[in-house]
N, C-alpha and C positions, 0 to 999 in steps of 0.2 A: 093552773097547770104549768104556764110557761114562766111563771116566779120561782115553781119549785125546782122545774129542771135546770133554771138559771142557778140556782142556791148547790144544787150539784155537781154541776160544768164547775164552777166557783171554786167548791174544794177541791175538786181534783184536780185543777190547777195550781191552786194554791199548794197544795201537796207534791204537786209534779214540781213546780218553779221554786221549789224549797230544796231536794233532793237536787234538781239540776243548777242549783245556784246560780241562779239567774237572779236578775239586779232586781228590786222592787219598781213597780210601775202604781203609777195615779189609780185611787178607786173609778175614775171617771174611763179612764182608759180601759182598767182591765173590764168592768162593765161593758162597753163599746166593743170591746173584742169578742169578750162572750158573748153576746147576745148577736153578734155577725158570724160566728159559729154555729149556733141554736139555727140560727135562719138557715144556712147554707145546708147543714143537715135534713133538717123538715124538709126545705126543697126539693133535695134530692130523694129522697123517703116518698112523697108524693109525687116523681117525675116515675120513681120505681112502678109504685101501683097503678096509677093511671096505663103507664106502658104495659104492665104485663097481664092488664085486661081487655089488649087488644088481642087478636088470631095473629099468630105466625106460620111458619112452614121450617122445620127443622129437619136435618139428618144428622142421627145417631146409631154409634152400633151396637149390636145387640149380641151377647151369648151364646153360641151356640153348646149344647147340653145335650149329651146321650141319654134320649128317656127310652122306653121300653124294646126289648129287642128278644124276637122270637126264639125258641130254644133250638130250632134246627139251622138257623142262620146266624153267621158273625160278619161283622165288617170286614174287609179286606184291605181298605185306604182309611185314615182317618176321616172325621169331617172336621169342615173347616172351624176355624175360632170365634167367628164371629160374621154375623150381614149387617148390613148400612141399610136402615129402614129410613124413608124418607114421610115423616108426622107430619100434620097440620092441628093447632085448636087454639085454645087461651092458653096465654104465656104461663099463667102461674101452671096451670098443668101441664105444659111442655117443660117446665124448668123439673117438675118433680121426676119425671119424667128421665129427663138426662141426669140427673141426682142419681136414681137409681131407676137404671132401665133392666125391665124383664127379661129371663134368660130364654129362649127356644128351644123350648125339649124336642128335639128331633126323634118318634119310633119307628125304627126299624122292623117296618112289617114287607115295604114293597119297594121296587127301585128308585121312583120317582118320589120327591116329598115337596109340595106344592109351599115354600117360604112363606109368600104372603098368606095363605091362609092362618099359618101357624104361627105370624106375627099379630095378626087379625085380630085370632082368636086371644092371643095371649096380654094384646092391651085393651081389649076389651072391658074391662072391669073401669076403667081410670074414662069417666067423666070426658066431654068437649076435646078429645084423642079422637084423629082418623088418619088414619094407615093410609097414605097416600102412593107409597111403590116400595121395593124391594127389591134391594141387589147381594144374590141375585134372586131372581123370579123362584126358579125350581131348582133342585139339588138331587143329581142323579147318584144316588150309592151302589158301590160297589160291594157286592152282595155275596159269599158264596156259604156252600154247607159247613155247619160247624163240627169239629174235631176235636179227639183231645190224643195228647199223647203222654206217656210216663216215661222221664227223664230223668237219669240224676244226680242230683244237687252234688257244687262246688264249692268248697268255703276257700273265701277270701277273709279266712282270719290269721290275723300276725298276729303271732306270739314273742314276748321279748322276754328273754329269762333271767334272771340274776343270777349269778356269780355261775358255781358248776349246775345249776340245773338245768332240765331236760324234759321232753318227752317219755312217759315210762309206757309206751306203745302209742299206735296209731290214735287221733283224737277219733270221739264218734260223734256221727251227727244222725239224729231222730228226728222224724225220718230223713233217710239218704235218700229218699228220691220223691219227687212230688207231679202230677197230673197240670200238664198244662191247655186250657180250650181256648180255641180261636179258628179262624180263617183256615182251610185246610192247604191252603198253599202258603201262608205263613208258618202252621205249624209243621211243614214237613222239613224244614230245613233247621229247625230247633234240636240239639243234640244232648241238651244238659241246660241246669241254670244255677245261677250264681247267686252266693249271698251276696249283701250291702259288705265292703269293705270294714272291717274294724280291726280295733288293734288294741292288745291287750300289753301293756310295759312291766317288769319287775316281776315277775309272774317265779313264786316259790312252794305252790302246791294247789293240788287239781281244783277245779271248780265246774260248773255248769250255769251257761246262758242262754238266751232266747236271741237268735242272731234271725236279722229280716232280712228275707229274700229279696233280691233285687228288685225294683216295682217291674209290673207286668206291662203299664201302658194302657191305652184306652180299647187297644186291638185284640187283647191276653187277658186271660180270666187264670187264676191259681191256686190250687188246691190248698194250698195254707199259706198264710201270708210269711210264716216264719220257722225254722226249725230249731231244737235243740242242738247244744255246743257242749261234747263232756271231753275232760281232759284231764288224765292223770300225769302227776310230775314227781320226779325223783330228783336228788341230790345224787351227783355222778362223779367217779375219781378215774385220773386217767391212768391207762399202765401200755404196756408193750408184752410182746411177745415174740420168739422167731422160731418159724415152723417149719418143718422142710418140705417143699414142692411134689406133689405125686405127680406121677404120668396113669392117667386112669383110661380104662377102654382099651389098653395097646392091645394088639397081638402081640403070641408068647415070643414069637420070633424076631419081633423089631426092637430094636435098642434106641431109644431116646435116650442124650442125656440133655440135661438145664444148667443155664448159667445167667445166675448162681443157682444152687441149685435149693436156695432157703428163701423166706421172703420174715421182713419184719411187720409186724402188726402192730397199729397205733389203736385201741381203742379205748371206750371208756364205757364202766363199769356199773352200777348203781350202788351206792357206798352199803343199803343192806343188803345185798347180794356177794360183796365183797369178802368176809370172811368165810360163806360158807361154800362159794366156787374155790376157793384157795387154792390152788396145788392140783386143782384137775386139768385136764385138756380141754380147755373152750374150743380149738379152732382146728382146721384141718386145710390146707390150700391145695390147689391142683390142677392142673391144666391135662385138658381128651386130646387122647387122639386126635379126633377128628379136628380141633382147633388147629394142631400141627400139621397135619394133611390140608389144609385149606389156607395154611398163612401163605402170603407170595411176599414177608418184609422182611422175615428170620429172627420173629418177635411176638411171643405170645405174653397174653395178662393173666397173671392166676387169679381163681377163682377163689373164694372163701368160705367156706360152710359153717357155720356154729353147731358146735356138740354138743348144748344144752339146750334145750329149746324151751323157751317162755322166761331164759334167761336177762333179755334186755340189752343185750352187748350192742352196745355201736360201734363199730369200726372207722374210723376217721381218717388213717392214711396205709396206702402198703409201701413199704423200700424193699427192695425197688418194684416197681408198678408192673414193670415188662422182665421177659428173661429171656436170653437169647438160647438156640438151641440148637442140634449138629447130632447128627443118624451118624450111629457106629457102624460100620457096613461089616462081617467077619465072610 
């Protein structure tokens, strides 16, 4: 056995000192070296085993794992990441041991949850193992009734569009709102929830995705992990317009007038919608009464209405934004 492993050390040497272009050496020597490698190993091989069939005493920490939890209660605090179990046994099974140590299913049925038993329990199965303490001892949870509430959903999706396209209405998301359970003093301050951020680039006609809701946490349960993303997109041309300012609401007897008394409209269009609005009236601007009665600057913003509805008009800028204004007194 010790010829053949010698014959092995040999070529991989010889293969190694080949590659690394190192000088030739005496067969007597390199003999001498391998075989004072061979020993140095074995040695060490049997210092291993010998040692790790003695008892030691180790601490390691261990998992902690949310196992079963009652349907009228939810957490309120998380629990912790992990405890420090302090083992005793034979090394080879402490070593497996710390390799891969068991995780702690904590269930949430009552306030107190006694650690050591439920490390106890859990290395039980592994041989010459004894649970010698636990930090900490016991683990008081923070307990209260569980709640849900319907919320809804936010998308955090960006859209990047190429060249003139656009939005051909608002995106839809299915469903817009989802059920969230947990703790009733954490769910009461919860007002809406958000998708996972994404971002969509070059974007030249509609499509439909599966966009994940933001993770809930170990404290939040979610009525679906993800909703639907639909979005219709159009190709847009821009135009202008200038419209003249109403005064709506007045009494017959008061005289406003506006300066100016026209406003320019910047908007843009959806190219197939383009020829067959042509030549109609999209737009109407207008500033109430009541906006006049209430300014203290001597500066109102008009208003914009579209006359075609499900037309798609966006409006991008007005000239001028504000108008100034002065009561005719007779």
């Amino acid at each position: 056995m010790f010829d053949a492993l010698k014959d092995k050390v040999k070529m991989v040497w010889d293969r190694f000192s080949k590659k690394a272009g190192w000088k030739e050496v005496s067969e007597v020597n390199k003999e001498k070296t391998i075989a004072f490698l061979i020993t140095i190993v074995l040695a060490f091989s049997l210092w291993i085993i010998v040692n790790l069939n003695r008892d030691y005493t180790l601490n390691i920490d261990i998992p902690v794992v949310l196992g079963q939890i009652t349907t009228d209660k939810a957490l309120a605090e998380e629990l912790p990441q992990q405890v420090t179990a302090s083992i005793s046994g034979e090394g080879w099974s402490l070593l497996n041991v710390y390799k891969n140590p068991p995780s702690v299913f904590v269930d949430v049925s009552e306030q107190e949850v006694n650690l050591f038993e439920q490390v106890r329990r859990q290395l039980s199965s592994i041989s010459n193992v004894t649970v010698q303490k636990v930090n900490p001892l016991t683990l008081q949870l923070n307990l209260e009734a569980r709640q849900s509430k319907k919320v809804p959903v936010v998308s955090n999706v960006q859209i990047n569009f190429s060249g003139q396209y656009d939005f051909l209405g608002s995106p839809h998301l299915s469903p817009d709102s989802i059920t969230v359970f947990g703790a009733a003093s954490i769910i009461e301050s919860i007002n809406q929830w958000p998708t996972d951020t994404v971002e969509f680039n070059d974007v030249e006609s509609g499509f439909t995705a599966n966009i994940a809701l933001k993770g809930a946490g170990p404290l939040l349960e979610l009525s679906e992990p993800a909703v639907g993303y639909q979005v219709e997109v159009a190709e847009y041309i821009g135009e202008k317009v200038k419209v003249p300012i109403e005064i709506r609401n007045a009494p017959t007897e008061s005289h406003i007038s506006l300066s100016p008394s026209s406003v320019v409209i910047d908007f843009k269009i959806p190219i197939d919608n383009y020829v067959t609005l042509s030549g109609q009236p999209l737009f109407e601007a207008y500033v109430t009464y009541n906006q006049v009665m209430q300014d203290t600057t001597g500066f109102v913003a008009p208003q914009i209405e579209i006359l075609v509805p499900g037309a798609q008009l966006q409006v991008t800028r007005l000239q001028p934004s504000q108008a100034s204004y002065f009561m005719i007194m007779e």
